[in-house]
C-alpha positions in Angstrom: -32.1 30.0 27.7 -34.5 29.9 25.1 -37.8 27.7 25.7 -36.8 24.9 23.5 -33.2 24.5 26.0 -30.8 26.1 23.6 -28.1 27.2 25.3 -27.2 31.3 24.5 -24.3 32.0 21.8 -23.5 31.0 18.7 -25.7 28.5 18.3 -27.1 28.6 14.9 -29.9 26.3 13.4 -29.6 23.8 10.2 -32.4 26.2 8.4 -29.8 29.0 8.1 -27.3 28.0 6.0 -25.9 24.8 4.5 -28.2 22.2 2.7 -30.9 21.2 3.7 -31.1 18.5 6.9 -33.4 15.6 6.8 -34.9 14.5 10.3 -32.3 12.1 10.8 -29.3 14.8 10.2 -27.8 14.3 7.0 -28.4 16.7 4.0 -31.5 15.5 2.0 -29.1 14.4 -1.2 -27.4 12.5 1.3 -30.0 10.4 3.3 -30.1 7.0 3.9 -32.5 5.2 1.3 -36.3 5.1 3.4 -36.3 1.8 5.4 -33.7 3.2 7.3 -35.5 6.0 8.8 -37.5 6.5 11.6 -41.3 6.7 11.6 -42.5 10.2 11.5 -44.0 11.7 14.9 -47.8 11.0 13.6 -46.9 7.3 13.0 -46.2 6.6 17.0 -48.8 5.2 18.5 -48.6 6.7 22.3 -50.8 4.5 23.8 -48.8 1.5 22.8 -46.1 2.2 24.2 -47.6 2.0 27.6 -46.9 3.1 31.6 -43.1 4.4 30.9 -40.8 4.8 33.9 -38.3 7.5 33.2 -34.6 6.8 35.7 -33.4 9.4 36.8 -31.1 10.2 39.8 -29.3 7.1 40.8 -26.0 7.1 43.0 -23.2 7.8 40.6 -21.4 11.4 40.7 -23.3 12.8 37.9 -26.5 11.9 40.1 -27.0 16.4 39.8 -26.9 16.3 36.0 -29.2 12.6 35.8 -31.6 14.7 37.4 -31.9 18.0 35.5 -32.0 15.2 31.7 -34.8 13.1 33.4 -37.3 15.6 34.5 -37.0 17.3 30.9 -37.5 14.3 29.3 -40.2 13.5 31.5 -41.5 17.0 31.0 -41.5 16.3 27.2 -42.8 12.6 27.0 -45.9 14.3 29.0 -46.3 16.9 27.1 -47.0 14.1 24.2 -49.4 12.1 26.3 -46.9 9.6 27.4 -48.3 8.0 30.6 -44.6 8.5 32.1 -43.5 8.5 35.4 -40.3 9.5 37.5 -38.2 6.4 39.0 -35.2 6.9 40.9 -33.4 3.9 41.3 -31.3 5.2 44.9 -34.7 5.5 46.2 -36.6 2.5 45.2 -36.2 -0.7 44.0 -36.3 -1.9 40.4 -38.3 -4.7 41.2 -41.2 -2.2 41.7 -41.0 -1.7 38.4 -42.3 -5.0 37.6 -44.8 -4.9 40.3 -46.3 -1.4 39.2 -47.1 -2.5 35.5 -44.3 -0.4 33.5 -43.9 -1.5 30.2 -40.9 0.8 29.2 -38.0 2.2 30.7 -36.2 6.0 29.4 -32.7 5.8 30.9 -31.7 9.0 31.8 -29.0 7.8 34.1 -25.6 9.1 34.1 -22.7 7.4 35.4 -22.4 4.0 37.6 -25.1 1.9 38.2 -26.9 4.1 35.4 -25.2 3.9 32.1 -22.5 1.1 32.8 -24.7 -2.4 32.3 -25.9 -3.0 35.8 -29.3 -1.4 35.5 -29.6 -2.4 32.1 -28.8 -6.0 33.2 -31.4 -5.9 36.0 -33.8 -4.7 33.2 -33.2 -7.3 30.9 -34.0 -10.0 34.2 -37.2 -8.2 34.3 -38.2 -8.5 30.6 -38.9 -4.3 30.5 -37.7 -2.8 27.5 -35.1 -0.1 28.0 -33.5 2.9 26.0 -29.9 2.7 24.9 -27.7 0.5 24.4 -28.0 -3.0 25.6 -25.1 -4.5 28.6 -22.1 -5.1 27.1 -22.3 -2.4 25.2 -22.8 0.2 28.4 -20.3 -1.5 30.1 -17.6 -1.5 27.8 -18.2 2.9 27.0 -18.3 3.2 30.4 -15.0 2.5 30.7 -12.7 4.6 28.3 -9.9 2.6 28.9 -11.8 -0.9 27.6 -12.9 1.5 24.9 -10.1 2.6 23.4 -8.2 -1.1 23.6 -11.5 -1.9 21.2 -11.0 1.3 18.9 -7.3 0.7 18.7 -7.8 -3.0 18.0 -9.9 -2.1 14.9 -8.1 0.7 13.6 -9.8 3.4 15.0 -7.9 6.7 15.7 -7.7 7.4 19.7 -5.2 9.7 21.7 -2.1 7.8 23.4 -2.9 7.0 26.5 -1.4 5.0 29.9 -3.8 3.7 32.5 -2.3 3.4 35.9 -3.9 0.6 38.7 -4.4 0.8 42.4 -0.5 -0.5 42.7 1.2 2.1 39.9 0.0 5.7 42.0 3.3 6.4 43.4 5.2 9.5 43.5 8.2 8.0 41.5 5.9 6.3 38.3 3.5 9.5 38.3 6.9 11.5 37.7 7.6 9.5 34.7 4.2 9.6 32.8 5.4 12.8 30.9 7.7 11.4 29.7 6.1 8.8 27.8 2.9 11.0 27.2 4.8 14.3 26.8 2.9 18.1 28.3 0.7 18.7 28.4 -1.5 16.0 29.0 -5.2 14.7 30.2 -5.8 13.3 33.8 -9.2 11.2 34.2 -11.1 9.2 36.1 -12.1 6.2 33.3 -15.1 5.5 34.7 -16.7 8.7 35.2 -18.6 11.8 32.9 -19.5 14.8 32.8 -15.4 16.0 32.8 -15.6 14.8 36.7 -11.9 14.4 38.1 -10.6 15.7 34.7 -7.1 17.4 34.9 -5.0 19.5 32.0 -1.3 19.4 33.2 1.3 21.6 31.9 4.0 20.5 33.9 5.5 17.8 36.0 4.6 19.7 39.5 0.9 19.2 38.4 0.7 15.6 37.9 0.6 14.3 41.5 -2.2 16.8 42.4 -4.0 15.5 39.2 -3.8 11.8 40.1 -5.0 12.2 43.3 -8.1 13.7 42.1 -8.6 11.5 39.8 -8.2 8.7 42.1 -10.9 10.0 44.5 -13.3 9.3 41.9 -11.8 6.2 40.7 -9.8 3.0 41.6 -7.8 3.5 38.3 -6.2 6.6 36.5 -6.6 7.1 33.0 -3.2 9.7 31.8 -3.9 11.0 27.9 -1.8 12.5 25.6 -3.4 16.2 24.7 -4.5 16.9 21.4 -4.1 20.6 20.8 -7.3 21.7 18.2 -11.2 22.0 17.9 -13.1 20.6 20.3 -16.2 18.6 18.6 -19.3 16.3 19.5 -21.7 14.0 17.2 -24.5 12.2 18.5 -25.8 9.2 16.3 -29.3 7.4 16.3 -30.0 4.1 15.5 -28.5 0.6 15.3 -26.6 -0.8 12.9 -26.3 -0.6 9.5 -29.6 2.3 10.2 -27.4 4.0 12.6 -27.0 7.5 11.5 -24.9 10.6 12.5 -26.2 13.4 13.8 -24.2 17.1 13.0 -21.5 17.8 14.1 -21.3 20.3 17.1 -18.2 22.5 17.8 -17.6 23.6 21.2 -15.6 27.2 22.0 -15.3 27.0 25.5 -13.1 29.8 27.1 -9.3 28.8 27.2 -10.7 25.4 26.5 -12.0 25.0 30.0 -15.4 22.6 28.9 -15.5 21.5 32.3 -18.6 20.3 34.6 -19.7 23.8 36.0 -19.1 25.0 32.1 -21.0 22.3 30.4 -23.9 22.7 32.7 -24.4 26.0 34.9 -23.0 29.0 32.7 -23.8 30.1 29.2 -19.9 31.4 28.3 -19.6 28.1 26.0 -20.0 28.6 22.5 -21.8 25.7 20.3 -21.9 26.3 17.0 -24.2 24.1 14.9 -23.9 23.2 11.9 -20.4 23.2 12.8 -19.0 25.5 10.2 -16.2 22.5 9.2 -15.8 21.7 5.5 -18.0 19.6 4.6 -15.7 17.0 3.9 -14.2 17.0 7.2 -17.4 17.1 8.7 -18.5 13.7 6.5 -15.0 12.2 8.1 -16.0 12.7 11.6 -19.4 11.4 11.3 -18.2 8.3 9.7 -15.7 7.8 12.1 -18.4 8.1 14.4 -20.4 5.7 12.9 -17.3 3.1 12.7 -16.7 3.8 16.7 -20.6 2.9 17.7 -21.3 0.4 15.5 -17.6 -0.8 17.2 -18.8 -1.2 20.7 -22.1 -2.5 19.6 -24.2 0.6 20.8 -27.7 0.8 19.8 -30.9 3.5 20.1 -28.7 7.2 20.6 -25.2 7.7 21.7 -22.3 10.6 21.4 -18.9 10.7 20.8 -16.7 13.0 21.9 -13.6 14.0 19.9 -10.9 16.0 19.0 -9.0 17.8 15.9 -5.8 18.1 15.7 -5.0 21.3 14.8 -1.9 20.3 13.3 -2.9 17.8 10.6 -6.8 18.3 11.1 -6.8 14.7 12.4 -9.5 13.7 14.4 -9.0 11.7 17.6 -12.1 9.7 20.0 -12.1 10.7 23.1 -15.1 8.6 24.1 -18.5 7.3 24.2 -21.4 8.0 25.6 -24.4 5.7 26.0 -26.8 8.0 27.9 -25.6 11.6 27.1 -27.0 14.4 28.9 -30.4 15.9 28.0 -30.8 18.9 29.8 -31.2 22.2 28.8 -27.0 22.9 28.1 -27.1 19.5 26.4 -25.5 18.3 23.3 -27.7 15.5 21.5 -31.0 17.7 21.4 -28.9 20.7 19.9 -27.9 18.8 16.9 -31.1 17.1 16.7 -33.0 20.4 16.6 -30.2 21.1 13.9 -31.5 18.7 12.3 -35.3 19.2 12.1 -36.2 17.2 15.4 -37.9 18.9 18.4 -36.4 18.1 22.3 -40.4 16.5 22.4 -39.9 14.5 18.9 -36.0 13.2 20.4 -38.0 11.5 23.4 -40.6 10.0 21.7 -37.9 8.3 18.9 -35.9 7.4 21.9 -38.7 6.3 23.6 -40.0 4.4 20.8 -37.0 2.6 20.0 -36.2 0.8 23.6 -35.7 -2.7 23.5 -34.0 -5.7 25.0 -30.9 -7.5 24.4 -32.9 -11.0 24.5 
């Protein structure tokens, strides 16, 4: 690994090729007019934004990976002068939040109880401001299968999906989702990350095995059609109309296998950054981006994972995520650092931008 987190491969940074990025990730002739951009790093004032609790851990599945993103963000906020502390939320109560005098909270929870609205609801009751996006908005990406009824509802290109309940898990309607999906086909948990319980089944003797891990992880089974093509990512920053797409990252994984040991513990996946797409397409995928976000009403930083279709070059959302990783294989600080921002200048904007629904 490099010292700034860069995973090894073919990662390759904005300043060698392309036009030029502007710190919010969009070549300079294409920015957003100024009132629309953040303040630069020597405008935050780090004493104003006070003692800053930084939640990490948690009880979710991903409780490994919320660990590794909040001690390097609480490595980084340091580094700045932020008076920031660790908080684990599985080890002590948020009231002591309120008790101890923190002003601000970095959420670098992954998972339930982290990134799905309850922790952000219990910070709201205490009046601490928080990072990310607000309740209903955690709650509804948490759950890809309320997330794609509110892409598909405006218009928004998704794969096809069916979501199976408690009662539907029997041999005899598992045997039949190929046949509505077609092979091969996605088997997920819908309320988890980090591709935890995630199955790719190529034939009808797979699917029972790849429900029933899904369904350790999750009272429901999300089944997807497969979309065969390039496998992309796109953070965005902001809220709103200032919301604004990141680059694009491609991800060469080998034989497609970006699974959880992949996207975290090895270095055999390839991100390539800028993403090498024609510039067109990438401009399509950002705004679809956008469109998505601005959708499910996320706010402060957020990353949506998609699909091409090799085929047709059609791009498909896969999902959203509200409180993406930030560890060293991580995805948002690669295309930020693509785009002129340091892992150390990401916190602080974060960190600078947390609010309250209220």
């Amino acid at each position: 690994m490099s010292p700034l987190g860069r995973p090894k491969g073919e990662y390759r940074s904005a300043e060698h090729e392309g036009a030029p990025i502007s710190p919010l990730g969009r070549p300079k002739s294409e920015t957003q007019s100024a009132e629309h951009e953040s303040a630069p790093m020597s405008a935050i004032d780090i004493k104003a934004l006070g003692k800053v609790a930084v939640l990490m851990g948690g009880s979710s599945a991903e409780r490994e990976i919320s660990l590794l993103s909040g001690n390097g963000v609480l490595k980084a906020l340091q580094s700045q002068g932020v008076d920031a502390q660790a908080f684990d939320p599985s080890e002590c109560d948020l009231g002591e939040l309120k008790r101890d005098g923190f002003a601000r909270c970095f959420v670098a929870l992954h998972g339930r109880h982290g990134e799905d609205g309850t922790v952000q609801g219990a910070l709201e009751l205490l009046g601490i401001a928080y990072t990310g996006s607000g309740v209903m908005a955690s709650a509804i990406a948490m759950d890809k299968v309320m997330t794609k009824r509110v892409w598909i509802a405006e218009g928004l290109p998704t794969p096809r999906y069916l979501s199976l309940a408690p009662g539907d898990l029997s041999n005899e309607r598992v045997r039949t989702v190929p046949d509505e999906l077609g092979l091969p086909l996605i088997v997920k948990p819908p309320h988890e990350g980090s591709s935890i319980g995630v199955s790719k089944v190529l034939g009808y003797s797979q699917m029972q095995d790849a429900v029933r891990l899904a369904a350790r992880y999750d009272s429901h089974v999300l089944c997807e059609e497969f979309i065969d093509g390039d496998e992309v990512t796109c953070p965005v920053l902001g809220a709103g109309d200032g919301a604004v797409a990141l680059p694009v990252v491609r991800i060469l994984a080998p034989e497609g296998a970006y699974d959880y040991q992949n996207k975290y513990f090895t270095d055999v996946v390839n991100y390539v950054v800028p993403s090498g797409l024609p510039a067109a397409e990438e401009a399509q995928i950002q705004a679809i981006v956008l469109r998505a976000y601005r959708t499910l009403g996320c706010r402060g930083w957020g990353r949506a994972d998609l699909m091409i279709r090799a085929a047709d070059r059609k791009p498909f959302l896969l999902e959203m995520n509200t409180s993406p990783g930030m560890t060293s294989h991580s995805l948002v600080p690669m295309s930020a650092r693509a785009a002129g921002i340091s892992y150390e200048q990401l916190c602080l904007l974060l960190l600078q931008g947390a609010t309250l629904d209220a």
